[in-house]
C-alpha positions, -999 to 999 in steps of 0.1 A, spaced: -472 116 -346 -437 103 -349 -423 91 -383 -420 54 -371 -450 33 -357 -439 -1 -338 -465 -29 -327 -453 -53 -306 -446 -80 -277 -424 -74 -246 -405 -105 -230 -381 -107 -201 -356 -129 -217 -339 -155 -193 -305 -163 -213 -291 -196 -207 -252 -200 -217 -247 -238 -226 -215 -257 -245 -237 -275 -271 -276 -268 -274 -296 -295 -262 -313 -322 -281 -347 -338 -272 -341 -356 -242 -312 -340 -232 -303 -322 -204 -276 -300 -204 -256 -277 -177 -260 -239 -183 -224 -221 -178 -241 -187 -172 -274 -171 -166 -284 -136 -172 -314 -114 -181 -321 -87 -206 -353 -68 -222 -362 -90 -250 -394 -94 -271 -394 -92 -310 -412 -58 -309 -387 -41 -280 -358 -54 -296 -367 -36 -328 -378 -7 -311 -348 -8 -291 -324 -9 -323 -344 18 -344 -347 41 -316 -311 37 -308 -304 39 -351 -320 76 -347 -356 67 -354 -388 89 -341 -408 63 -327 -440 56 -309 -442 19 -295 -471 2 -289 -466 -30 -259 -483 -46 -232 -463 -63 -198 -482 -79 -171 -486 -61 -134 -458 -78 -121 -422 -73 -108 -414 -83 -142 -435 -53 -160 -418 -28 -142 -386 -40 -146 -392 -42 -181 -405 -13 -186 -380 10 -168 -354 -10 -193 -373 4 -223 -367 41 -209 -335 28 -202 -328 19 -242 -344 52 -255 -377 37 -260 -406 59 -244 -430 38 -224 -460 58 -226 -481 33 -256 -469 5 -233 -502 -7 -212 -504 -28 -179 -526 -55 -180 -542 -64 -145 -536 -99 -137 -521 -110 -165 -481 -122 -160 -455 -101 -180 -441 -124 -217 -410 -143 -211 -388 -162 -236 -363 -190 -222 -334 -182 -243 -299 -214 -249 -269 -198 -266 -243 -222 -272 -202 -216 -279 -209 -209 -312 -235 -183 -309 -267 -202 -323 -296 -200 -302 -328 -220 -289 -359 -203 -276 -393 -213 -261 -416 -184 -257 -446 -176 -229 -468 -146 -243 -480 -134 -217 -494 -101 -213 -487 -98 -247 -514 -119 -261 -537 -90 -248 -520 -63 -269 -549 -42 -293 -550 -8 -305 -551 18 -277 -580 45 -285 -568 73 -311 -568 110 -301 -593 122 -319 -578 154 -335 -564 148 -368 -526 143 -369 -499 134 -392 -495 102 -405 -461 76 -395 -441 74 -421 -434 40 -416 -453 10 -392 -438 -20 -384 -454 -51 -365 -447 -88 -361 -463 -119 -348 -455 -123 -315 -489 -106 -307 -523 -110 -319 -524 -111 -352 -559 -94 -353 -546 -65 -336 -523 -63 -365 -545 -63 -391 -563 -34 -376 -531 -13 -373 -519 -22 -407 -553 -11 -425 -553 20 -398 -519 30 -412 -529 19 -451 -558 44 -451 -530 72 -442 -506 61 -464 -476 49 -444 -452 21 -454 -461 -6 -438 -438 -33 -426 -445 -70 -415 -410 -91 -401 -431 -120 -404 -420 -142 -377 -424 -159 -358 -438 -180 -388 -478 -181 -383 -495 -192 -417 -525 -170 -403 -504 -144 -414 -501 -152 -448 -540 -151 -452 -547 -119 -432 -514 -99 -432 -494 -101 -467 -519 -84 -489 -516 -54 -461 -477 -55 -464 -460 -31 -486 -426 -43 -470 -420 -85 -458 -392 -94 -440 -383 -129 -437 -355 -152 -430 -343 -186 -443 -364 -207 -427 -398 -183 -423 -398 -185 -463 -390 -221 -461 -422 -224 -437 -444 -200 -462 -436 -215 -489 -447 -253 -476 -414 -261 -480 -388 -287 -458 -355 -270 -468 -351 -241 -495 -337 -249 -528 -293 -239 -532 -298 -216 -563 -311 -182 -559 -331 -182 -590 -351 -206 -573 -354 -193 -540 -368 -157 -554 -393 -175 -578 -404 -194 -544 -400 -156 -528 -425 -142 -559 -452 -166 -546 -460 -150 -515 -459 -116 -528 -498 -105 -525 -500 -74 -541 -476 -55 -575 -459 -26 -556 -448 -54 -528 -413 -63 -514 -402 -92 -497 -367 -86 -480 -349 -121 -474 -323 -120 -451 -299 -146 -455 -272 -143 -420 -237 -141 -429 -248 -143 -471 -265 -110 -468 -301 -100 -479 -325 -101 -510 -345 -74 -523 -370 -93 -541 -400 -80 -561 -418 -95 -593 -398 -87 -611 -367 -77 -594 -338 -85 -579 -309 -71 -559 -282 -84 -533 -268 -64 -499 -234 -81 -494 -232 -90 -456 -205 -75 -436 -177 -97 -420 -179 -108 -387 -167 -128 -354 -198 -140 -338 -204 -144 -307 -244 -145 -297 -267 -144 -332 -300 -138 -302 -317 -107 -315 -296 -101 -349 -327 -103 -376 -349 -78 -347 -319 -56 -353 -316 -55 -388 -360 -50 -387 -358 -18 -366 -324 -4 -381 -339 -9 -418 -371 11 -405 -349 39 -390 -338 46 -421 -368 42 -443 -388 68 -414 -355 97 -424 -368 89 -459 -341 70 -471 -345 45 -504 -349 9 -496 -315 2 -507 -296 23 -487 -323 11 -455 -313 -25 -464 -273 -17 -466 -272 2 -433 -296 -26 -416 -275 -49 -427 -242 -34 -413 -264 -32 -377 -273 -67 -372 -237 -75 -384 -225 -55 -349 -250 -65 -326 -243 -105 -333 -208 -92 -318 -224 -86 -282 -245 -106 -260 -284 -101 -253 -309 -90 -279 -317 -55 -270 -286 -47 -251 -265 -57 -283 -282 -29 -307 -255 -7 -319 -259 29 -321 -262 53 -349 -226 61 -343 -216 27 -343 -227 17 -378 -217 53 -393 -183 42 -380 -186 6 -389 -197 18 -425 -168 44 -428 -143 18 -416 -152 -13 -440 -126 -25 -467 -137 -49 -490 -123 -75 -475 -152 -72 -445 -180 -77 -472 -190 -112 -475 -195 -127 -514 
């Protein structure tokens, strides 16, 4: 069995460069147009396999043009597809992805193939346990639940990026979470909330009211600010690491599979959180979502070549 477990959805990802994103009603005039393996659950398989991770990854695409393509661009990004299933007359996931100038990014999302993703059959032979399993909701979420409580029962760490937000989630997911990632805005949605409060005391006590179970973390990931470790009743702060961006499309998928990378070697959640914050720093440098996830050798070198005047705060 290998150390990392990944659940997830695989999207062709049609990228649309425009000067300003549009606004409703708008129509705008796209400057570029380009293509890449995309999907929350290949772009985090993409950067933990690239991050040195031992990974199995679990994906549907239709039986299209599309699947194979996609497909052959997993192999192509160190991702083994032999977990990923073709579904007979079902049309592989795309997402319809805007970047503008300043690297900010609209999507729209059709599922696809991947709203047909379960739990392939299980050798049945006993074998060792992941270390670590990671989903998000970009498939079904019932599928999830039974992967999560599959993994519980053998005692891996299991870890939820929670987004896109689904309040399902909260109900069926959270108290089978031993890890949450969120952003800004996902605990802002969670939390039944417009816009989060300034202060950080306030934001971890809104943080503390999702967590659904005492040994639970919830990892807020705050962009350029950095990321919170937050548990009941702790706190502790990743500075983020300086940098120009250039397309942000990808950058929390990144930090999601780097910071399971590390936690499959064994490392501590701090150290996971520091190197996975240093990833998604380099990737936001590069266009695409899975063809900007930096290598193993890239971060080591980023890490090894920061000054303190490239950590943010």
């Amino acid at each position: 069995m290998s150390k990392l477990d990944i659940l997830g959805s695989v999207n062709l990802d049609i990228v649309l460069r425009v000067h300003d994103l549009p606004r409703p009603g708008e129509t705008v005039h796209a400057t570029q147009s380009e293509r890449y393996l995309g999907g929350k659950g290949a772009n985090q398989a993409v950067s933990a396999a690239r991050t040195g991770a031992d990974l199995r990854f679990r994906a549907c695409v239709g039986n299209d043009e599309d699947g194979e393509w996609l497909t052959a661009q997993l192999a192509a990004h160190a991702v083994t597809p032999a977990d990923v299933e073709v579904i007979a007359g079902e049309a592989s996931g795309r997402a319809y992805v805007c970047v503008d100038q300043a690297g900010e990014n609209l999507i729209i999302v059709h599922a696809g193939a991947n709203d047909r993703l379960s739990l392939m059959a299980e050798p049945v032979e006993p074998v060792e346990p992941s270390r670590v399993a990671l989903a998000q909701l970009e498939t079904p979420i019932a599928s999830t639940v039974d992967f999560f409580r599959t993994h519980r029962d053998r005692g891996t760490i299991t870890v939820l990026n929670a987004a896109p937000a689904v309040a399902e989630a909260r109900d069926s997911l959270f108290a089978l979470t031993d890890i949450l990632i969120l952003n800004e805005s996902e605990l802002a949605f969670y939390a039944g909330r417009e816009v989060l409060p300034e202060d950080v005391e306030d934001i971890t006590m809104l943080a503390r009211e999702l967590i659904a179970h005492e040994n639970q973390v919830i990892v807020l990931t705050c962009g350029a600010a950095g990321a919170l470790a937050i548990t009941q009743d702790g706190l502790d702060f990743t500075p983020a690491r300086l940098t120009k961006v250039r397309d942000t499309t990808g950058s929390g998928d990144c930090f999601c599979g780097a910071l399971c990378a590390r936690l499959a070697t064994g490392a501590e959640l701090d150290q996971a959180i520091y190197f996975a914050s240093v990833a998604a720093s380099l990737s936001v440098e590069k266009n695409g979502a899975a063809a900007s996830m930096p290598s193993l050798e890239d971060v080591e070198l980023a890490i090894f070549e920061m000054t303190a005047a490239e950590v943010s705060g």
